[in-house]
FIVO-45847 format. One record per residue (C-alpha): residue in one letter; x negated, y negated, z. Coordinates in nm, 4 decimals. Layout:
N
<r residuo="a" c1="X" c2="Y" c3="Z"/>
...
//
This chain:
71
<r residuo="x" c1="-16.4869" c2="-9.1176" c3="15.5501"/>
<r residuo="x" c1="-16.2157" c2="-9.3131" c3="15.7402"/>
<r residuo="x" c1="-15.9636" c2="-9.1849" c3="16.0155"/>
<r residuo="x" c1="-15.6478" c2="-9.1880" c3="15.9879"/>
<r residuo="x" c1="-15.4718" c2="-9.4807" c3="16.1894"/>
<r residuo="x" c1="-15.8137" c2="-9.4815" c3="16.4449"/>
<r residuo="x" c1="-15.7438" c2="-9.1359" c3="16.5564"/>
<r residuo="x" c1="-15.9243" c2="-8.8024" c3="16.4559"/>
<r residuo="x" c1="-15.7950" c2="-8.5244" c3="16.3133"/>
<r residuo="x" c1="-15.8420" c2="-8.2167" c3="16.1991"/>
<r residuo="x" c1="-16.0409" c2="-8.1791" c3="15.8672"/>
<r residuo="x" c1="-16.0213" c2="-7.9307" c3="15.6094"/>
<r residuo="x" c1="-16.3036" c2="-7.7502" c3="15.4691"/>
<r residuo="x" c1="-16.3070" c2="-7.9434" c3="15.1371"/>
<r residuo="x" c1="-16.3272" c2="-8.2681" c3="15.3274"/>
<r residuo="x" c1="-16.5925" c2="-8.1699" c3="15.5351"/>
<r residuo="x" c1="-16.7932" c2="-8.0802" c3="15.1855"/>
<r residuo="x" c1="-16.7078" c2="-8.4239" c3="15.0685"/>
<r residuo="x" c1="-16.8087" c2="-8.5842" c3="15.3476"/>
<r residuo="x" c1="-17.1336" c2="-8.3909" c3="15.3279"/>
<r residuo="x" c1="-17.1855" c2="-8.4952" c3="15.0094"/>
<r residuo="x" c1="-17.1563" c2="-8.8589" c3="15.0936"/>
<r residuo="x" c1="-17.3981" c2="-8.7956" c3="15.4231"/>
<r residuo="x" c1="-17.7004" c2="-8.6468" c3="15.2031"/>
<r residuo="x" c1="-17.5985" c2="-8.8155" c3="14.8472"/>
<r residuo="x" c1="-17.5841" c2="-8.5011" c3="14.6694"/>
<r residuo="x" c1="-17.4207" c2="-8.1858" c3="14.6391"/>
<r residuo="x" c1="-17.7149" c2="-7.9629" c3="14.5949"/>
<r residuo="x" c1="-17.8454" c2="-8.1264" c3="14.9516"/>
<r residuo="x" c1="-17.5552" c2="-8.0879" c3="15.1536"/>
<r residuo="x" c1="-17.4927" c2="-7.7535" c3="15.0677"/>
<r residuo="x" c1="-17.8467" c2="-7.6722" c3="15.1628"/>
<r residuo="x" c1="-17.8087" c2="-7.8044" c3="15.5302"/>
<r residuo="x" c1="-17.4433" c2="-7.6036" c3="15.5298"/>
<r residuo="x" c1="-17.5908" c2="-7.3251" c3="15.4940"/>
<r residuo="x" c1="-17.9053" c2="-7.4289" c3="15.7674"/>
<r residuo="x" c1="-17.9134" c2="-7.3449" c3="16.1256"/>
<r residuo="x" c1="-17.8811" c2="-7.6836" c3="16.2528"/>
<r residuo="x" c1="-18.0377" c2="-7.7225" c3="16.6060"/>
<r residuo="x" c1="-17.7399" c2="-7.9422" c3="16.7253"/>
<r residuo="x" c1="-17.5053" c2="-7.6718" c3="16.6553"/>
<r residuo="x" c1="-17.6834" c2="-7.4906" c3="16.8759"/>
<r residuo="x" c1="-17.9169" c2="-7.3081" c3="16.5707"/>
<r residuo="x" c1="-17.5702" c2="-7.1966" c3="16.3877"/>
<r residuo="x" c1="-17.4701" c2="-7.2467" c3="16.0449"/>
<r residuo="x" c1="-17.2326" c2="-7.5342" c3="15.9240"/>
<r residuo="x" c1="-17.0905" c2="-7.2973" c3="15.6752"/>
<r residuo="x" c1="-17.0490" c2="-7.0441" c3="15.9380"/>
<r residuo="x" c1="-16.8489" c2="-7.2795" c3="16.1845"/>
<r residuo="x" c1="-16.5884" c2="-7.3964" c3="15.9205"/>
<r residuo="x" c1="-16.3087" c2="-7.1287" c3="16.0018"/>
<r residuo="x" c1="-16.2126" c2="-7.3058" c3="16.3222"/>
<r residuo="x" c1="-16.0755" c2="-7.6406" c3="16.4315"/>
<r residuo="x" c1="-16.3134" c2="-7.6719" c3="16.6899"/>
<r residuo="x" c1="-16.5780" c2="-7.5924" c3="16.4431"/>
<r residuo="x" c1="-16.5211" c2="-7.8542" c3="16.2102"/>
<r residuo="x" c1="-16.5208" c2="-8.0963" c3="16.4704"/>
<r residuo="x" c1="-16.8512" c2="-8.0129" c3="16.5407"/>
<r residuo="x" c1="-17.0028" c2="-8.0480" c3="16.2337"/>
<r residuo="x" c1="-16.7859" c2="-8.3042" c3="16.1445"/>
<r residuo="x" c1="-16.9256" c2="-8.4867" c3="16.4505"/>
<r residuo="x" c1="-17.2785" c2="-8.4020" c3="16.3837"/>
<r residuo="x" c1="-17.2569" c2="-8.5153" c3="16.0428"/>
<r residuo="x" c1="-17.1643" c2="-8.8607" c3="16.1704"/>
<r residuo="x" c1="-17.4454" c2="-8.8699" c3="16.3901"/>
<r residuo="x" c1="-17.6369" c2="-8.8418" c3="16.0627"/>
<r residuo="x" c1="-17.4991" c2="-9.0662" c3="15.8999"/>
<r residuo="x" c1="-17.5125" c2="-9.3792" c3="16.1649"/>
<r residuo="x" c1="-17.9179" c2="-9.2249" c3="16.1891"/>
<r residuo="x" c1="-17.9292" c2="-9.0345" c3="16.4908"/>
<r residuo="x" c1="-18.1205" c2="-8.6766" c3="16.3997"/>
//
């Protein structure tokens, strides 16, 4: 997913699903590793961290580690 106008901002829920979908190329899979403790969040939960900003920037940002093939 692109950024708006080269800066980040703050993603919603359902675009954090979509762009999880996109990441792991189904829905079934990325729904599985939201609801994972994920060691670079620190062992939480992506579907845990959602309710916050800050949150979703984190998985937001591990999810594009992922996705340029860093683990």
């Amino acid at each position: 997913m692109k950024e708006l106008s080269g800066e980040r901002h703050d993603w919603d829920v359902d675009q954090l699903f979509a762009f999880a979908k996109e990441v792991f190329g189904t829905k079934e899979k990325s729904q599985e590793w939201m609801r994972s403790e994920v060691v670079a969040l620190r062992s939480g939960r992506p579907i845990d961290m959602m309710s916050t900003p800050e949150g979703r920037k984190w998985v937001r940002d591990v999810l594009e580690k992922i996705q340029e093939g860093f683990p």
